[in-house]
C-alpha angles and dihedrals in degrees: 000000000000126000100244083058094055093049093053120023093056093061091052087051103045138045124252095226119059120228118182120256132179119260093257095057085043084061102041084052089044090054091040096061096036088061092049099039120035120218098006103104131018111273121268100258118157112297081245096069099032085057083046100060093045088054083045082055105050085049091051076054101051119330090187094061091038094058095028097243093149101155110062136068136204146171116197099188115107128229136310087020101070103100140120124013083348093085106061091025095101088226097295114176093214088056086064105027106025137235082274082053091224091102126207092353085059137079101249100070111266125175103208134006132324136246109222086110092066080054108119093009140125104282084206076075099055093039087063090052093051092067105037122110089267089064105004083193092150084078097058102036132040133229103283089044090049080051106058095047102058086052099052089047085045097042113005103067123110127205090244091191088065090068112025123042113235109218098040096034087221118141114248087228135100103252086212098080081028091071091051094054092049104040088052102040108023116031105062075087107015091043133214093301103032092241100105099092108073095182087079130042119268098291087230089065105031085058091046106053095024110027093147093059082038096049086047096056094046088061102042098014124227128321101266095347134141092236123105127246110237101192083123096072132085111281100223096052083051086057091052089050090053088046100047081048089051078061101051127097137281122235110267109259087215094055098037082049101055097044085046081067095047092065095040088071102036123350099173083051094045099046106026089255131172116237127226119244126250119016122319103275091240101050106109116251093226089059097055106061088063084050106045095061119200101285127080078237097061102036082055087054094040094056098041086056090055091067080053112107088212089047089069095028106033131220104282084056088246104105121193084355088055133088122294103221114119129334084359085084089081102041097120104164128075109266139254095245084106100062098060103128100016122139099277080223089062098050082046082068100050089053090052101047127110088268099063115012101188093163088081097058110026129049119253095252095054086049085054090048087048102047088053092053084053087050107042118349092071111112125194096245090185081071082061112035128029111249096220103048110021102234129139123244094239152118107234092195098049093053092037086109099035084063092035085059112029101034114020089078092079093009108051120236084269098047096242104092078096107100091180102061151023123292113285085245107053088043089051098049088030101060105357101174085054088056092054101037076059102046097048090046108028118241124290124265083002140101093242108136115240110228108200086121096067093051127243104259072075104046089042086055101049079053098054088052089048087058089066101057121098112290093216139072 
């Protein structure tokens, strides 16, 4: 079917507006169309199957989450083949084949070959090379499993060069009946904006940079997940929905900056999270005994602020080559200074190595916000405040009225109407860089206003006239 058709006919088959319909009327419409018009929709084989291939589809994504096999990990290349993303990629088939499925010779990132030649062939075949030496799947998934996804490989599998173009990424549909479909069906979760599920990047962006993976989770939905498949629907609306997300927003940098930051200080404050047991495995063992204490309590503390970004790479960014006020005395590793600039993708797989492993602990969304803050939201605080004394660059009298204004509300005019922590201005000459990491930033897992917008020349200033306010309750 050429591209002009799928652009056009649909729209003369189908209504703009969606109205829900059971399962059984989907399917009468699906076989309609596909007799009228060849090639446009799946064909209208029993909603069993059709269910059965989607299932086959969010395995192909990822089998262990699918079937919640979360704790083990496996590569099933041999050697020497096992190289690159395929080691740590738990035998995933969109690691080898893409999310295109035409595998390294696609768009979408394969490592080996593709499987649109198994399109339209006998699953008893690919069954067969499921569980052959190369995969060995038959070991992992039963039968069932094994089942569903040969026939999603057989019979699940969509041109996706009929729908997306591969050079541009933009998705070949009309984003006007797109938005229908969207703003009916996805955003109750996703929101207006697609922007209200945090587990999962901005859908803007995600369809943007990754439509083939998009396009394949529309259609099967996501691996253990709560969304619907929609493989039942009509493929060229599907199209129009990819290409009305393509149109949606990005996530604010600012936004996705300050609450970077946020995290930086203190993740499990900022989004609720648990922490793990015991010290961060990469926090040195000559650097714990200074920070346990002597007490069961402090030790506690001590090993909840090693899972603490700022606990290994201080708050001045410079780690063990940083300033030594404050919490800086236990900031062992080397620091993040040297990551300003750097391809916010690249500081995503730091976070995610088998030093940190924070995707095990944060959202994808909050690894993306952190990784931002690493990139671009880092500032030089030794342009602000002086590294031997502590002191801000800044005129206190000039900035009086910018604290009286901005900050007395939840502060007081003398920086004590805070019951929950120090006076302002024993927080502010204590641990300077903190004060103005926060301030810059806003405090984690608080309504503080982060105040990047405003520079820091000001901010600096506000805190040099903080520093001046009384240092006891």
């Amino acid at each position: 079917m050429s591209r002009s058709t799928c652009s056009v006919v649909p729209r003369r088959l189908v209504p703009a507006a969606v109205v829900p319909m059971p399962l059984g009327s989907i399917l009468l419409v699906v076989t309609l169309l596909a007799a009228l018009v060849p090639g446009l929709t799946p064909p209208a084989w029993a909603a069993e199957e059709i269910s059965a291939i989607a299932r086959g589809g969010r395995l192909y994504d990822n089998w262990r989450v699918e079937l919640r096999l979360h704790d083990r990990r496996i590569s099933h290349l041999p050697e020497p083949e096992i190289l690159g993303a395929a080691v740590t990629a738990a035998g995933r088939c969109v690691t080898c084949h893409g999310w295109d499925y035409l595998g390294q010779y696609g768009r979408s990132g394969g490592l080996t070959g593709g499987i649109t030649d198994a399109a339209g062939g006998d699953p008893q075949a690919v069954l067969e090379v499921l569980g052959n030496r190369l995969h060995g799947y038959g070991q992992e998934m039963r039968a069932g499993d094994l089942r569903d996804l040969a026939l999603f490989v057989t019979r699940g599998q969509v041109r996706m060069d009929t729908w997306i173009d591969p050079v541009t990424r933009r998705a070949f549909g009309d984003p006007g009946p797109g938005g229908i479909y969207f703003q009916s069906i996805c955003a109750g979760c996703h929101g207006a904006d697609g922007m209200a599920v945090t587990a999962i990047p901005p859908l803007g962006d995600f369809s943007r940079e990754e439509p083939w993976h998009a396009l394949h989770v529309i259609l099967n939905g996501h691996p253990n997940g709560s969304m619907p498949p929609l493989r039942v629907l009509n493929h060229a609306r599907l199209a129009d929905t990819l290409a009305y997300m393509q149109t949606l927003p990005s996530r604010p940098a600012i936004a996705a900056i300050v609450h970077g930051g946020r995290l930086y200080d203190t993740w499990y404050t900022e989004n609720g999270g648990l922490v793990p047991e015991g010290w961060h495995p990469a926090y040195p063992e000559a650097a714990r005994s200074t920070l346990a204490g002597e007490t069961e309590a402090s030790l506690t503390r001590a090993q909840r602020f090693s899972w603490r970004c700022v606990a290994c790479h201080g708050w001045d960014y410079k780690g063990a080559a940083g300033v030594t006020r404050g919490q800086h005395a236990q900031a062992p590793h080397r620091g993040i200074d040297g990551m300003v600039g750097m391809f916010p993708k690249h500081v995503e797989s730091i976070l995610v190595d088998e030093t940190h492993h924070y995707e095990r602990l944060l959202s994808v969304r909050d690894i993306q916000d952190l990784a931002m803050f690493v990139s671009r939201g880092q500032i030089d605080m030794a342009t602000w405040i002086d590294p031997q004394t502590g002191r801000f660059r800044g005129d206190e009298a000039v900035y009086e009225a910018s604290y009286q204004t901005i900050c007395a509300t939840c502060h007081g005019a003398d920086g004590r109407a805070v019951r929950t922590m120090p006076p302002l201005g024993r927080m502010v000459t204590g641990d300077p860089e903190r004060s103005l990491h926060s301030v810059f930033n806003g405090h984690a897992g608080d309504d503080m206003p982060p105040l990047r917008a405003m520079g820091a020349d000001v901010a600096a200033g506000i805190l040099a006239y903080a520093a001046t306010l009384p240092i006891r309750k």
